[in-house]
N, C-alpha and C positions, 0 to 999 in steps of 0.2 A: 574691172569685172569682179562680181561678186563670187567669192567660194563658194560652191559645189558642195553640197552634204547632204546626210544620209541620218535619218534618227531611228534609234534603235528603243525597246522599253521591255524592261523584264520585270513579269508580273508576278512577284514573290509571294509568301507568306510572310515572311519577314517584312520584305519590305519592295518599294517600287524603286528601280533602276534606271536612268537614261542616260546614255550616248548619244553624241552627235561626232559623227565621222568624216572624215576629209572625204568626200567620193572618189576624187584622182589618185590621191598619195593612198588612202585607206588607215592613215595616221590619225589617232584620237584629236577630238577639238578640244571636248569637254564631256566630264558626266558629272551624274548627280544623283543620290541617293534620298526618298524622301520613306517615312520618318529615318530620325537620325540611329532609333534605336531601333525594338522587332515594337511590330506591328499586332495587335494583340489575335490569340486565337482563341474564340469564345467555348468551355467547352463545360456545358451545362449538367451530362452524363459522364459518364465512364463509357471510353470509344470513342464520343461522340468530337467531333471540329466544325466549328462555325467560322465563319468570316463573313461581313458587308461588304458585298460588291462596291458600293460607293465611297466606301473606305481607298480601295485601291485606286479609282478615280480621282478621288481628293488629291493621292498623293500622285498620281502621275501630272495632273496640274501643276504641284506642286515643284517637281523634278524638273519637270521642262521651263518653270519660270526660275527655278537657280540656273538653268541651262542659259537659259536667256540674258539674265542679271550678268554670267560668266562672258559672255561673247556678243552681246548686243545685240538687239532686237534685228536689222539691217546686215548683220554684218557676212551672211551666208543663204543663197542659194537651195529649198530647201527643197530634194527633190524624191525623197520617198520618206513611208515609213512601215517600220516592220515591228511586228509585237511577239516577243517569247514570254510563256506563261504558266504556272504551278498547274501539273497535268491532274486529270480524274478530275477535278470540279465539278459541281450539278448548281449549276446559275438558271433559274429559271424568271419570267418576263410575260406580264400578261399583256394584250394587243394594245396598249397605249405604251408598254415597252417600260413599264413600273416591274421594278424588282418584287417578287410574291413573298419569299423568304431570306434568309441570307445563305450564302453558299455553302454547302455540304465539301470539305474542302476533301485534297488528296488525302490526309491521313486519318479521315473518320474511318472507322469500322462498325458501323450501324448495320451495312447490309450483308456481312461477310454470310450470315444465314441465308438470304436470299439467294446472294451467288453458287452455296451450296447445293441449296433444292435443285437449282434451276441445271447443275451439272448433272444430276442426277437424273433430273425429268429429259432433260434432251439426250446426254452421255457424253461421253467422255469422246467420245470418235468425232462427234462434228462441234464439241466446244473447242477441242485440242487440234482436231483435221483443221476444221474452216475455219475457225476464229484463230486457233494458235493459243489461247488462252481460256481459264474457267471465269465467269464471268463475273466472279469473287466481291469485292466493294468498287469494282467501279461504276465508272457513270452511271451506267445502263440498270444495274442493280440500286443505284441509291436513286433514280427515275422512279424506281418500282417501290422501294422503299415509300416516297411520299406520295403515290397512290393508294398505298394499304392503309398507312396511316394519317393521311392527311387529304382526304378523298374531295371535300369540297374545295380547297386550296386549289387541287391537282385540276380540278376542272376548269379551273379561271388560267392553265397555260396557255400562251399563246406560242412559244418554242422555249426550248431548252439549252442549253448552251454548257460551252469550257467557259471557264476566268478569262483567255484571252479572247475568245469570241465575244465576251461579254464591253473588253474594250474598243475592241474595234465597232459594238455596235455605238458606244457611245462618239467614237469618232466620226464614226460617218452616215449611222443612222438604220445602217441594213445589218440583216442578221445571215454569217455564212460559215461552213465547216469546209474542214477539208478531210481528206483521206487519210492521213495520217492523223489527224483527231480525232475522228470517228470510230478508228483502229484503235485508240487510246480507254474509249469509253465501253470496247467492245461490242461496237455498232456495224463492223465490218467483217464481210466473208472473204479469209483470202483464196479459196478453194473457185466461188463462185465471182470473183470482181465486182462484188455489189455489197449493196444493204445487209446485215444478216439478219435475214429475213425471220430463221425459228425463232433468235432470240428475242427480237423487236413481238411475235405474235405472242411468245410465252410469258411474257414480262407486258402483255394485254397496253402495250405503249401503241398510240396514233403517229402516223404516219406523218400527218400532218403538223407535227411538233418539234421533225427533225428538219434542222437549217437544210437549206442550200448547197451544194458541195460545190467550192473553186479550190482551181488548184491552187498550194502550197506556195508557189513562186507566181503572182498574178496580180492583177491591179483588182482588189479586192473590194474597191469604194473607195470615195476621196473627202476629204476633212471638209464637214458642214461646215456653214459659219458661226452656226451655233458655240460647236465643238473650238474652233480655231478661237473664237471671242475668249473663251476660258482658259486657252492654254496661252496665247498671246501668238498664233501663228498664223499664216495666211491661208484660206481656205481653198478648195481644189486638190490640195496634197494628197498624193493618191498614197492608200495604206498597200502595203502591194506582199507582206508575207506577213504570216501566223505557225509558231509550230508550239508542240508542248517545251517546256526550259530543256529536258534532256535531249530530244531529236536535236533541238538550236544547238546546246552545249555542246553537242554533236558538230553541228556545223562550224560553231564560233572557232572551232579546232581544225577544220577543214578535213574532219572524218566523213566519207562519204561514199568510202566503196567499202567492198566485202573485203573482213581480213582486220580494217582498221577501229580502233579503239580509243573513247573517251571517258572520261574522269570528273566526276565534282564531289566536292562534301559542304554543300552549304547548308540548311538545315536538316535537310536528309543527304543519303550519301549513294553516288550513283558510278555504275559501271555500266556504258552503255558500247555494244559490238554490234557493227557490219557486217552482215550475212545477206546473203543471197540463195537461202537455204530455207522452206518452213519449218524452221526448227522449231518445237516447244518442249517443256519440261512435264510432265505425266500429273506433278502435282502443283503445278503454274507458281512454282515457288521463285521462278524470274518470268517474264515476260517483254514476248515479241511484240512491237506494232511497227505497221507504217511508219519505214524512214522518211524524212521529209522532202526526198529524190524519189520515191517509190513511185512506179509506174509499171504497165504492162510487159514493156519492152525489158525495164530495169526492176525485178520486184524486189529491191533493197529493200530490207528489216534490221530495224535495229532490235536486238536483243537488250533488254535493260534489268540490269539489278537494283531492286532500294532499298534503303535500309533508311527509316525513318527517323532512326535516334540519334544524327549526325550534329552538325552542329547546333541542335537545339537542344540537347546533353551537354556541349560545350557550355551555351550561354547559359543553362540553369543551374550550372555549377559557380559561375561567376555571379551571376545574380542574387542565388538563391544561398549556397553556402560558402560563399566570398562577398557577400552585400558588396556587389559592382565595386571593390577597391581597386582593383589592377586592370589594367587596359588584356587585351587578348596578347599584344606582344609579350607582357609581362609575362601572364600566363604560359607563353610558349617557352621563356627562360627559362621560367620555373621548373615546368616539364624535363628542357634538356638539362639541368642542373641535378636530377634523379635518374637513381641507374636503370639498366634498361631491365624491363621486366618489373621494375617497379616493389623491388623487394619483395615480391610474390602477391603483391596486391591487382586483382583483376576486376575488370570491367562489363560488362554486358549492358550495351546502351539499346536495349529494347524498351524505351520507357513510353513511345511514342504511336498507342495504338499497336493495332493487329500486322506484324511481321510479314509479308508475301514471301521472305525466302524462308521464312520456319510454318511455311503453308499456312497461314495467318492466324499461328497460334498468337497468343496476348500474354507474354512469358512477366511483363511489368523488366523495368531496368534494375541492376544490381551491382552493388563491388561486395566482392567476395574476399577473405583473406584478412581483415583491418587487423593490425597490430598497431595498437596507441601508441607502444613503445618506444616504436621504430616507425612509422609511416607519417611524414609529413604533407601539408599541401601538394607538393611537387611531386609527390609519387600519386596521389590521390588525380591528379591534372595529368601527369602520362601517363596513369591507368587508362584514366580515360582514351585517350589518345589510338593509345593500344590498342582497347577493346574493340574502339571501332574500327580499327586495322582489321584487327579478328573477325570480325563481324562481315566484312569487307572479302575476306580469303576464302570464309563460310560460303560465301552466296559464290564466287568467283571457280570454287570444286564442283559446284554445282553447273555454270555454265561450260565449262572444260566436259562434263559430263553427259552435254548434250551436245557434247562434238564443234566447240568454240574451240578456236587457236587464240591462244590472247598472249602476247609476245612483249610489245609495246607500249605503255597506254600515255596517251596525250592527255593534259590537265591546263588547266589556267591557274595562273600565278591568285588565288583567290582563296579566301573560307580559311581551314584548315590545311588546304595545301601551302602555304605560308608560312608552317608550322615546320622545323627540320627534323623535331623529331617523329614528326606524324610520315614525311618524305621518308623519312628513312627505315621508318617501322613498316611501310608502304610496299616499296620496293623489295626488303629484305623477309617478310611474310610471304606476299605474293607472288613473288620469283619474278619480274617482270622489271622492266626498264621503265623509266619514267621521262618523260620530257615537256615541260614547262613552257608557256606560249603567254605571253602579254597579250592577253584577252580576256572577257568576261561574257555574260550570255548578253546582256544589253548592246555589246560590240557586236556580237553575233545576228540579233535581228535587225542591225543595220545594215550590215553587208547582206543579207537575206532581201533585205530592201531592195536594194541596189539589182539585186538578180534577178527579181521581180516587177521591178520598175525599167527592165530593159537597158537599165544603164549599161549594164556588166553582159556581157556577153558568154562568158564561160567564167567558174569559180573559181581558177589561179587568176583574173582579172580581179575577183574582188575578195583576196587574200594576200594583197600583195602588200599591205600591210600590216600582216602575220608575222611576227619575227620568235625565231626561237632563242630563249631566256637562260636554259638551265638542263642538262640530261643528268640523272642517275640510274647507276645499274644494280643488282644485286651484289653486296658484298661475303666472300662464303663463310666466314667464321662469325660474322653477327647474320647469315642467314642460318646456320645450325640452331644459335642460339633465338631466334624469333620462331623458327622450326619447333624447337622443344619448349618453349613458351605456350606456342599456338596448341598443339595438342594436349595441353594439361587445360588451357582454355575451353578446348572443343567437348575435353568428357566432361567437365562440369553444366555445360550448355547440353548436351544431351542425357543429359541427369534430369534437368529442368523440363526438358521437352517430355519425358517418358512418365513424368509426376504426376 
């Protein structure tokens, strides 16, 4: 009898992810990373990020033919597939299903003014009431964006789409949203359980541009043969979830009710909490949307913080003032081989676009402090580290502020978290426990798969390949000491903000 599995694909910036999962055990088979390095992001302005839809494509072919190569074509059962994907994207597709432009990715900052007007024109009560959010650079606003400026373009849309809507179109040929994306884009009323309606009139967007809504966990289309000929897979595959990468990150951690909390830092850096509350923040400096469970009965939200200058601060310190000599492990030696605090040398990794938890000021990145004297690579690599700690604690006072309990937070063994001294700058910053889980988000839309494709009946069925790795808790005399780091940290960052 053939193996039972599950494929999973996370649709980075960096880069394209796939898993393939045991479906019974929930034990990995295989995965596979395509390109080997990041994936480029084209950015022609200042604010501005681009990316080729078909770039991500390429490499998810790519991914699932090392998957294949890894375990043989025959040698598994293959019985859903699930796609997690870099959130805010504006993919748009004229009616022959031709990309119009390239994608407007999560950390441009082109429309941050439009999302301004647009607070302003409607207010503050039913962006914050119903939506939970200002409608700042995402989707909805960079929609509007290539309406104003790019008017004949805008008229050859035939829908609009996320990054990962955009794979699943090319997998199975239909174009579909869900709730919790919509939510993402700022397309949804949590007050009225529908469309939001003033934003979609005042931002003069067609009704008819917005996908389809199926639910989150649903057989969502099944693999053309078009589709399956390129990737080497049998067609009929039903795709059966879609969530943005932090709701997944969310689940890949089997965070799913109110209370509980997840963690990533891969090129941005994310703290994402379960609530059952419409909580929002006044100046949408984090933001709620649809958890990927969210329903009438159950209106789970996840609250999310980013912080965009996470590991791609990392990798352009190695690239750019390290010419790629040391692997990231090296780098991490380096790091813990320098004291902590870094001989007073500080970091501010805001280099990555307009901030949503510094209300999208554009502060640019910075190390503060350089003494030639005294400061080597390794204090320059755990500044870094730090900073983003800091960066992390910033946005994290902020969620405690709107009435978040955040006690625990779940992470995968991945990015930065791999890092002991970034764990430990983590926990002892934060005040918070950490606990460590052999997972990644491409594991995550497989078992989302499996939920979706009915195999899995309830979500301890398809987590029962979840194993925990590793706990840390705060330690008190290197937390005093990251304590009094942090706030010489925080006045110089509010120095910058008030300039």
């Amino acid at each position: 009898m053939k193996q039972k599995s599950l494929l999973g694909f996370d649709i980075g910036s960096s880069s394209i992810k796939a898993a393939l999962l045991d479906a019974e055990t929930g034990e990995l088979i295989a995965s596979a990373t395509s390109p080997a390095g990041e994936m480029k992001i084209d950015s022609s302005r200042i604010g501005w990020a681009e990316q080729d839809p078909e770039a991500w494509w390429h490499h998810v072919i790519r991914a699932t033919k090392m998957i294949l190569e890894k375990t043989g074509k025959e040698s598994s059962d293959l019985l859903a597939i699930g796609i997690s994907y870099q959130m805010h994207g504006l993919v748009i597709v004229d009616r022959n299903m031709q990309v119009l432009r390239p994608s407007i990715i999560w950390c441009d900052s082109r429309a941050v003014d439009i999302g301004n007007e647009a607070v302003n024109a409607l207010g503050e009560e039913y962006c914050l009431g119903n939506c939970l959010n200002s409608p700042g650079n995402f989707t909805a606003s960079k929609l509007r964006w290539v309406k104003e400026n790019e008017p004949e373009l805008y008229k050859r849309i035939h829908k609009f789409m996320l990054p990962g809507e955009y794979i699943a179109l090319k997998l199975t040929g239909e174009i579909r949203s869900t709730v919790s994306g919509l939510s993402e884009g700022i397309f949804w009323d949590f007050r009225e359980k529908k469309l939001a309606g003033k934003i979609i009139q005042h931002y003069g967007i067609d009704r008819s541009l917005i996908p389809d809504i199926a639910p989150t966990f649903s057989i969502q289309g099944k693999l053309t043969s078009e589709a399956a000929g390129e990737l080497g897979l049998q067609s009929g595959v039903p795709v059966a979830y879609r969530a943005g990468d932090q709701p997944n990150n969310a689940l890949s951690l089997n965070v799913l009710n109110p209370g509980e909390v997840a963690a990533t830092a891969g090129t941005s850096g994310v703290i994402y909490g379960v609530t059952d509350r419409p909580l929002s923040d006044r100046r949408s400096r984090v933001n709620p949307f649809a958890h990927v469970n969210y329903s009438q009965d159950h209106p789970n939200i996840g609250v999310l913080l980013c912080i965009n200058g996470t590991g791609i601060l990392y990798s352009w310190l190695r690239q750019t003032l390290l010419d790629s000599r040391y692997t990231y492990d090296e780098l991490n030696q380096m790091a813990g081989a320098a004291e902590t605090g870094a001989l007073g040398l500080l970091c501010y990794p805001y280099g990555n676009g307009a901030e949503r938890s510094l209300a999208n000021q554009e502060i640019h990145a910075h190390f503060s402090g350089i003494n030639f004297n005294i400061h080597t690579k390794g204090h320059l690599i755990r500044a870094a580290q730090e900073g983003i700690v800091f960066s992390f604690r910033y946005g994290l006072d902020i969620m405690k502020e709107m009435g978040m309990d955040i006690g625990i937070v779940r992470a995968g063994a991945a990015n930065l978290f791999q890092s002991e001294v970034f764990r430990t700058a983590f926990v002892n910053t934060c005040g918070v426990a950490l606990e460590m889980y052999n997972t990644d988000g491409a594991q995550g839309a497989a078992r989302g798969a499996g939920l979706g494709a009915g195999y899995y009946d309830t979500p301890a069925e398809a987590f029962k390949g979840l194993k925990l790795i590793g706990k840390m808790s705060p330690d008190r005399i290197l937390s005093r000491r990251y304590e009094e780091i942090y706030r010489h940290w925080k006045v110089n960052l509010e120095k910058m903000l008030n300039d």
